[in-house]
MITOR-946340 format. One record per residue (C-alpha): z, x, y; residue number from 1; chain. Coordinates in nm, 4 decimals. Example, Ala and Ser with C-alpha at 12.3 -4.5 7.8 and 13.67 -1.06 7.14 Angstrom:
@up 0.7800, east 1.2300, north -0.4500, num 1, cadena A
@up 0.7140, east 1.3670, north -0.1060, num 2, cadena A
***
This chain:
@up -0.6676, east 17.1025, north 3.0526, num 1, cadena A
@up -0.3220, east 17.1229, north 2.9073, num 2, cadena A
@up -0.0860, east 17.4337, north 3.0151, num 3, cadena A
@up 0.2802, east 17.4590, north 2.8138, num 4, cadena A
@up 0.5655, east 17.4930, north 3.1533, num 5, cadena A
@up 0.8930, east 17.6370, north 3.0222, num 6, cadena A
@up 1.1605, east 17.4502, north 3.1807, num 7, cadena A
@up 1.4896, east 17.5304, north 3.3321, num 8, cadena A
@up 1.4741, east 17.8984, north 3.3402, num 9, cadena A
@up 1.7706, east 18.0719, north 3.4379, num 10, cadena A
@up 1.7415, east 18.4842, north 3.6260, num 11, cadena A
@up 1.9954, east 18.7201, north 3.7343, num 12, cadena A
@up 2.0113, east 18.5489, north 4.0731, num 13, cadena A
@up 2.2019, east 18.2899, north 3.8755, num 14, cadena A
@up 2.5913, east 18.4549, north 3.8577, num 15, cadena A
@up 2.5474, east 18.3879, north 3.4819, num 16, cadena A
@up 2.1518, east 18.4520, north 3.4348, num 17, cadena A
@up 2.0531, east 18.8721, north 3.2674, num 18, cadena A
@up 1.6828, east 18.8172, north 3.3296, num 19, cadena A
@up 1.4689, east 18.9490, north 3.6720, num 20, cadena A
@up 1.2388, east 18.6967, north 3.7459, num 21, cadena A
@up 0.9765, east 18.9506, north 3.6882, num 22, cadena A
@up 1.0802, east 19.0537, north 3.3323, num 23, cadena A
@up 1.0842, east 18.6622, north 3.2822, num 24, cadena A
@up 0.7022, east 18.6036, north 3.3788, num 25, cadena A
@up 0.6497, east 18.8543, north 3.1612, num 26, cadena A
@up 0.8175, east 18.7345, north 2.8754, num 27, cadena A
@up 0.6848, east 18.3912, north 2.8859, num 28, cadena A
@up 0.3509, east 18.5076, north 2.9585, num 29, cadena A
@up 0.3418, east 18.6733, north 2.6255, num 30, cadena A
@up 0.4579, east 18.3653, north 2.4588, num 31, cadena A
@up 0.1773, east 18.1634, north 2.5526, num 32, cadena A
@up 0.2953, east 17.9388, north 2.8713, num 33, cadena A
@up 0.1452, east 17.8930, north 3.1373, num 34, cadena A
@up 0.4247, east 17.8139, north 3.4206, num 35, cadena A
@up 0.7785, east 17.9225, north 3.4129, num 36, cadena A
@up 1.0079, east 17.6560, north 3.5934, num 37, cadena A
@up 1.3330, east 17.8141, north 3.7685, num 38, cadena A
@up 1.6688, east 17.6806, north 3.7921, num 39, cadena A
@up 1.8628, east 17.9151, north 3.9552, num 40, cadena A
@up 2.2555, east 17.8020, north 3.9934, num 41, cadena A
@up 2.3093, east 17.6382, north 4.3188, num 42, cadena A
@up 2.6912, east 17.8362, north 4.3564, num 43, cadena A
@up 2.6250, east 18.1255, north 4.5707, num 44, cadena A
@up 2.3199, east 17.9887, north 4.6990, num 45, cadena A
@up 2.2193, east 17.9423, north 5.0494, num 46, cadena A
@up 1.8871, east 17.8507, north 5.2543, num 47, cadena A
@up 1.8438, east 18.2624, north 5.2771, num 48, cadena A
@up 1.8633, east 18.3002, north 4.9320, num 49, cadena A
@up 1.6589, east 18.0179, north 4.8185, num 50, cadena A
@up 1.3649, east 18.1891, north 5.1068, num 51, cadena A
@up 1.4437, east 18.4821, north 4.8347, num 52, cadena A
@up 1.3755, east 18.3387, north 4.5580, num 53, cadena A
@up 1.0003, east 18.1753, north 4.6753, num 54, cadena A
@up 0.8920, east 18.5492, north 4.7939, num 55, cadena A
@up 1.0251, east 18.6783, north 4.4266, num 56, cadena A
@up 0.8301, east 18.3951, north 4.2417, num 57, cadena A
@up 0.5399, east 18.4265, north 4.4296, num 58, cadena A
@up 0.5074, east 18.8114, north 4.3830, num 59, cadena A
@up 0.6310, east 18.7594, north 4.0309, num 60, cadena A
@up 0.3544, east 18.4670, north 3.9482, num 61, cadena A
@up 0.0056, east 18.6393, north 3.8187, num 62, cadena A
@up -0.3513, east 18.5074, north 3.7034, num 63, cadena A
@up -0.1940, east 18.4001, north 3.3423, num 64, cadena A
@up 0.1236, east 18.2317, north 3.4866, num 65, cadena A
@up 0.2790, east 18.0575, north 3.7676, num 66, cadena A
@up 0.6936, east 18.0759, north 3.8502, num 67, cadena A
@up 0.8082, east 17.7741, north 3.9927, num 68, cadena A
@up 1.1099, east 17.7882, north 4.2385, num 69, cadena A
@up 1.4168, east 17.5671, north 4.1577, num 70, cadena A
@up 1.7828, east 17.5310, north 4.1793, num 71, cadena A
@up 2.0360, east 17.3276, north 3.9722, num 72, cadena A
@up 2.2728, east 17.0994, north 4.1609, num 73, cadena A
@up 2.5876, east 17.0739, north 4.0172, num 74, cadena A
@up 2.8859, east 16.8143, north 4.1768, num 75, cadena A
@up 3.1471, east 16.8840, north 4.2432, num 76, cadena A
@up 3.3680, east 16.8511, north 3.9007, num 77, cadena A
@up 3.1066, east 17.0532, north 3.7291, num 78, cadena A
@up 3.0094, east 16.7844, north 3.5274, num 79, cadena A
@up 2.6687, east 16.6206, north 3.5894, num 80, cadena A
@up 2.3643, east 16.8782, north 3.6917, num 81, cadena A
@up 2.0625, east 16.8021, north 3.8388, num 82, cadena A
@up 1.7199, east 17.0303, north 3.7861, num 83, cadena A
@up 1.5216, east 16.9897, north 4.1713, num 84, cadena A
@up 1.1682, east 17.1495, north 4.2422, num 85, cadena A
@up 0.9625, east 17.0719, north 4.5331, num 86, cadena A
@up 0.9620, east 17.1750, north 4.8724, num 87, cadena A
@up 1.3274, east 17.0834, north 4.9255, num 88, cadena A
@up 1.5514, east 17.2775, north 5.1470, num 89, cadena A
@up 1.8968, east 17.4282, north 5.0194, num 90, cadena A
@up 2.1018, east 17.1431, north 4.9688, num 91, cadena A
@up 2.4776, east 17.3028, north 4.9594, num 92, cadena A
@up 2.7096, east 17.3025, north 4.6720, num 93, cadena A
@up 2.9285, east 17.0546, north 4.5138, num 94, cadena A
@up 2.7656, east 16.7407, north 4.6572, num 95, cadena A
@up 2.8069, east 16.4140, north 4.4897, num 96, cadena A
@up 2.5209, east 16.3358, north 4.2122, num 97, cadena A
@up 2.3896, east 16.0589, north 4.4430, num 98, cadena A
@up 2.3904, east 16.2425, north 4.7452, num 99, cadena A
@up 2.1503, east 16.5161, north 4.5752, num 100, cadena A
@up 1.9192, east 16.2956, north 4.4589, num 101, cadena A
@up 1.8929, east 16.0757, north 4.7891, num 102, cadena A
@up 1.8230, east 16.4283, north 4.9814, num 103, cadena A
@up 1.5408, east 16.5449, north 4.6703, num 104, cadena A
@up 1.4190, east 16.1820, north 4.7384, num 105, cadena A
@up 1.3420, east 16.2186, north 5.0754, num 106, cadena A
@up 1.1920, east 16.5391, north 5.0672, num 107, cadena A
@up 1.0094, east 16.4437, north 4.8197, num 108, cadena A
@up 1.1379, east 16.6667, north 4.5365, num 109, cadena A
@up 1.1274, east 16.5961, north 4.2210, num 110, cadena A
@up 1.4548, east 16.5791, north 3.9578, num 111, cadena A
@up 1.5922, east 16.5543, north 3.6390, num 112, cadena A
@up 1.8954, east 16.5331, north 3.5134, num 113, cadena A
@up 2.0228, east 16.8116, north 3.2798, num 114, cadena A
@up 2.2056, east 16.8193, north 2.9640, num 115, cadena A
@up 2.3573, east 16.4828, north 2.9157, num 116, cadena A
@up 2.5394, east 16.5659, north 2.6364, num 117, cadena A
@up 2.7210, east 16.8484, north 2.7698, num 118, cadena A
@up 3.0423, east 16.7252, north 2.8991, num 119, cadena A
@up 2.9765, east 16.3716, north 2.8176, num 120, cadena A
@up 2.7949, east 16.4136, north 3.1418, num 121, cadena A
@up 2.5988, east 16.0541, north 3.0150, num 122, cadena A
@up 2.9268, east 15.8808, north 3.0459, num 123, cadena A
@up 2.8953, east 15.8837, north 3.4385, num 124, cadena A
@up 2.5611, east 15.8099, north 3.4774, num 125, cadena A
@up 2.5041, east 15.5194, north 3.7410, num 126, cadena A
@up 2.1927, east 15.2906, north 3.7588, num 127, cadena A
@up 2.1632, east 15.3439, north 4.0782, num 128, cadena A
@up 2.0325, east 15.7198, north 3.9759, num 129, cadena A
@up 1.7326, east 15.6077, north 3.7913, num 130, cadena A
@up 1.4980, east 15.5325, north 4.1237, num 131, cadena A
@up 1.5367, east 15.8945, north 4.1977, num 132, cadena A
@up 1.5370, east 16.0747, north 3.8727, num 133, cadena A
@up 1.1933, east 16.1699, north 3.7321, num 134, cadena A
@up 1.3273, east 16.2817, north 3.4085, num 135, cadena A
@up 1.5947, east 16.3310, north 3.2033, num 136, cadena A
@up 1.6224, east 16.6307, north 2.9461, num 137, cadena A
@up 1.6608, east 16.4976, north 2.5928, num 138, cadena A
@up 1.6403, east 16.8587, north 2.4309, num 139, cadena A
@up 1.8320, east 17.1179, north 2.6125, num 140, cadena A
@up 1.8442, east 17.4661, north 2.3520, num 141, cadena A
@up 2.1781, east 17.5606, north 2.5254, num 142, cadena A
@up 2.3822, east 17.3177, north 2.4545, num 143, cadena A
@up 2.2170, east 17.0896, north 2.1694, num 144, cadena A
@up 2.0455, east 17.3641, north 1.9748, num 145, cadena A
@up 1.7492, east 17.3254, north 1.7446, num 146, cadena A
@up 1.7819, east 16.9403, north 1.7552, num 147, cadena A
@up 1.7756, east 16.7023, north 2.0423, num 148, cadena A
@up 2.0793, east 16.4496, north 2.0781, num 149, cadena A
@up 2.0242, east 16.0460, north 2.0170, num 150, cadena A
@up 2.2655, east 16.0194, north 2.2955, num 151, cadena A
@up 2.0376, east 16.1800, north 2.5444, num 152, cadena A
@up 1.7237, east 15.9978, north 2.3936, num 153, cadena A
@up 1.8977, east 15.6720, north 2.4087, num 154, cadena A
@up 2.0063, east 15.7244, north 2.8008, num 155, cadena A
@up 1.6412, east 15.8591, north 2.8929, num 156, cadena A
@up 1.4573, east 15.5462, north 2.6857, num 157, cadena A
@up 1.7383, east 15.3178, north 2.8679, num 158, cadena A
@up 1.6099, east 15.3933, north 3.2416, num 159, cadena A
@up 1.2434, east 15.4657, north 3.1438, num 160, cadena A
@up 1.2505, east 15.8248, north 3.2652, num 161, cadena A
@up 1.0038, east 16.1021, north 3.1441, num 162, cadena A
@up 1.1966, east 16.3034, north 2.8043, num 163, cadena A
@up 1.2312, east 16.6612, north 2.9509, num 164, cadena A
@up 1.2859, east 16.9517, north 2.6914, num 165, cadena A
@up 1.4675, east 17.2455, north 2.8899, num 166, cadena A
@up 1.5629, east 17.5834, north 2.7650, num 167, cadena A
@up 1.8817, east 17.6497, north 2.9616, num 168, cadena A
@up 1.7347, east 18.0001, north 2.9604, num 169, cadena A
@up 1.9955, east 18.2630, north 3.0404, num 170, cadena A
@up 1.9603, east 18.4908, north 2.7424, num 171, cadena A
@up 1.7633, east 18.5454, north 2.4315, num 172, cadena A
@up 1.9504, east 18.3253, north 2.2580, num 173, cadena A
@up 1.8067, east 17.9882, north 2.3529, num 174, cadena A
@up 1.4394, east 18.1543, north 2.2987, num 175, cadena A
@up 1.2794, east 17.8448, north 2.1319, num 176, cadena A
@up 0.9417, east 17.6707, north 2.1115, num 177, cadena A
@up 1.0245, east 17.4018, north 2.3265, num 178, cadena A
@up 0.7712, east 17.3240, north 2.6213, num 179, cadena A
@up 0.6367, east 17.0711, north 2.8650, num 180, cadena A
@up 0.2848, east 17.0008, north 2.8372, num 181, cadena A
@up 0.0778, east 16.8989, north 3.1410, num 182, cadena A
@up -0.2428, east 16.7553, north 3.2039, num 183, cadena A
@up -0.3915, east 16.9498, north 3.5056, num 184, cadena A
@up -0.7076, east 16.8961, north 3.5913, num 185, cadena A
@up -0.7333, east 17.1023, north 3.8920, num 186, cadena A
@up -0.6283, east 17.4868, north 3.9937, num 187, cadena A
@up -0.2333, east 17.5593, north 3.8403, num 188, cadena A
@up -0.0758, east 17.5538, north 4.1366, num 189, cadena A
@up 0.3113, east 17.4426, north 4.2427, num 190, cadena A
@up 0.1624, east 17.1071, north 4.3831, num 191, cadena A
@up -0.0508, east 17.0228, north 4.1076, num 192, cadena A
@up 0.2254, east 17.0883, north 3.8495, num 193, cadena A
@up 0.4658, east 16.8440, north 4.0164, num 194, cadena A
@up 0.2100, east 16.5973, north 4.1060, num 195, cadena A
@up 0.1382, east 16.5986, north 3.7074, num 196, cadena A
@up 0.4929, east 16.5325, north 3.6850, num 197, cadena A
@up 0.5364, east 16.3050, north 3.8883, num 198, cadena A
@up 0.2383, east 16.1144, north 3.7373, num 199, cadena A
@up 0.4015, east 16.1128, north 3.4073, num 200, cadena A
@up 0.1176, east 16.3368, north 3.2689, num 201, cadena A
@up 0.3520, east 16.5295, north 3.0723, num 202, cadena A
@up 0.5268, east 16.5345, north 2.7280, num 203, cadena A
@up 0.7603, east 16.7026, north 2.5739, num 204, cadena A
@up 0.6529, east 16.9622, north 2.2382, num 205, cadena A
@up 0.8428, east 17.2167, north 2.0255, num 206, cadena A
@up 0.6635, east 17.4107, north 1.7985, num 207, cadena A
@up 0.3486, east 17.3047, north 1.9804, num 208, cadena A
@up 0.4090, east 16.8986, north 1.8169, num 209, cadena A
@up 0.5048, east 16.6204, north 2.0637, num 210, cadena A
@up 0.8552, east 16.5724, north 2.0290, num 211, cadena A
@up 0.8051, east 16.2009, north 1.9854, num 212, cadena A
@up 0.5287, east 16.2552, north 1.7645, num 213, cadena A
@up 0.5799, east 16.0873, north 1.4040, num 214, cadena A
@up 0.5646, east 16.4609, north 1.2292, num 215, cadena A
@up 0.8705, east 16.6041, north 1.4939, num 216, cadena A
@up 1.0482, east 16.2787, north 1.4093, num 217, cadena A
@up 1.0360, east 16.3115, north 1.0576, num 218, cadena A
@up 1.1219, east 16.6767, north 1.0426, num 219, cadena A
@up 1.4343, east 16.5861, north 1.3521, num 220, cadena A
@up 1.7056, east 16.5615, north 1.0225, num 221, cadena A
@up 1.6088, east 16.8480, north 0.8692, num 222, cadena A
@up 1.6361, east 16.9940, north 1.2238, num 223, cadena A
@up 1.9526, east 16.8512, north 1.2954, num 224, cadena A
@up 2.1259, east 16.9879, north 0.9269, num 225, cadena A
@up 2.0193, east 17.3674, north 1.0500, num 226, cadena A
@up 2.1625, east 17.3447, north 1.3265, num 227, cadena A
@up 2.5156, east 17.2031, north 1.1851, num 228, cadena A
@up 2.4738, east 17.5406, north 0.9875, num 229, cadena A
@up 2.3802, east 17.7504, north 1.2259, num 230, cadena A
@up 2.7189, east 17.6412, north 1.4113, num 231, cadena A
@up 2.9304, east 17.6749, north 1.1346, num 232, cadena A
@up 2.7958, east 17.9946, north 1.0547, num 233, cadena A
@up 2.8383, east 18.1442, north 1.4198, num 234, cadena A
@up 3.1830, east 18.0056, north 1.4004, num 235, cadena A
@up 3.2965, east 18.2370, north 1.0877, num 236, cadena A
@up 3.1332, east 18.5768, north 1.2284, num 237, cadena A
@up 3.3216, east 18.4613, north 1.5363, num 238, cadena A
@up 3.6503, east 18.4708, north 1.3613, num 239, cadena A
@up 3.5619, east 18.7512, north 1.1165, num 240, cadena A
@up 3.5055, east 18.9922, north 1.4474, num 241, cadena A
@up 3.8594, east 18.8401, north 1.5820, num 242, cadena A
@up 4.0140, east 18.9401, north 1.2511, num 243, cadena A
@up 3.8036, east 19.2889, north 1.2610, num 244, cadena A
***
């Protein structure tokens, strides 16, 4: 059976998130997935609040769909960000990018590493990372829009990690068709989604086509020239409301 996860999902128990987690399941539910995958901001987090957010995922998960705890490391320059679900405890804030993933590794977590592009966060990836990293996002709707970036492909293909496709999700603005789909055999449950993950039965689709699929590939330019358009576009209204 194959279930569509939305990944890296953002509420208001992120400082910058406008979504309950409730309001979320139901959003996504409606949209046809079948697990939502949390990321909530690891500044202003503690153990507490991470107890919080299980008991609000679990009461927030329903017959149709199941919300996945999760927290997103960031070090301590703000640069590189790392997406962690499993039964890890809170890890603290600011850590160094190979300190997180030693601590997901032996809890046996699983993580990817976010938005590559974003800061030239790809320029300080070390090898060393790969052993620990499960995936790596190649599409994040944030900050690379309706087309993925080579530069995140290329790093992903480099260390032979599984191409993640995250929304960033904080508003309705990076609403987009963009989905993880996983081969479960069993019950959805938390163990059986990150088992499939961790079993590389997953791929990335937007618009319900595999992302590496030949059709997605072919369409990736026309992709890429709407979003240079959409950009330049946001930029004048911007400037036409400054001049307002």
């Amino acid at each position: 059976m194959t279930v569509l996860a939305a990944c890296h999902i953002h509420s208001d128990l992120s400082y910058d998130g406008s979504y309950t987690i409730a309001a979320l399941s139901h959003k996504f539910r409606r949209a046809g997935y079948r697990v939502l995958m949390m990321t909530e901001h690891d500044r202003g987090f503690s153990p507490e609040r991470l107890h919080q957010l299980r008991q609000i995922c679990d009461a927030a998960s329903t017959k149709d769909l199941l919300v996945i705890p999760g927290i997103e490391y960031s070090d301590a320059s703000n640069q590189v960000h790392i997406l962690v679900w499993g039964d890890v405890p809170f890890l603290g804030e600011n850590l160094r990018t190979r300190e997180t993933l030693q601590k997901v590794k032996e809890a046996g977590g699983v993580a990817v590493l976010a938005h590559p592009f974003r800061k030239s966060a790809w320029q300080c990836f070390e090898p060393s990372w790969a052993e620990a990293l499960v995936g790596i996002e190649v599409w994040n709707r944030k900050y690379d829009g309706w087309a993925p970036r080579r530069i995140s492909q290329d790093l992903q293909r480099s260390v032979g990690a599984i191409p993640f496709v995250g929304l960033d999700f904080h508003t309705q603005r990076q609403f987009f068709p963009l989905a993880m789909a996983m081969d479960i055999d069993s019950t959805v449950t938390e163990q059986a989604v990150l088992d499939c993950i961790r079993t590389r039965r997953v791929n990335p689709r937007v618009f319900g086509f595999e992302v590496e699929g030949e059709l997605v590939r072919h369409a990736l330019p026309i992709l890429g020239v709407a979003e240079a358009s959409r950009k330049k576009c946001a930029k004048a209204a911007k400037k036409m409301k400054l001049r307002a």
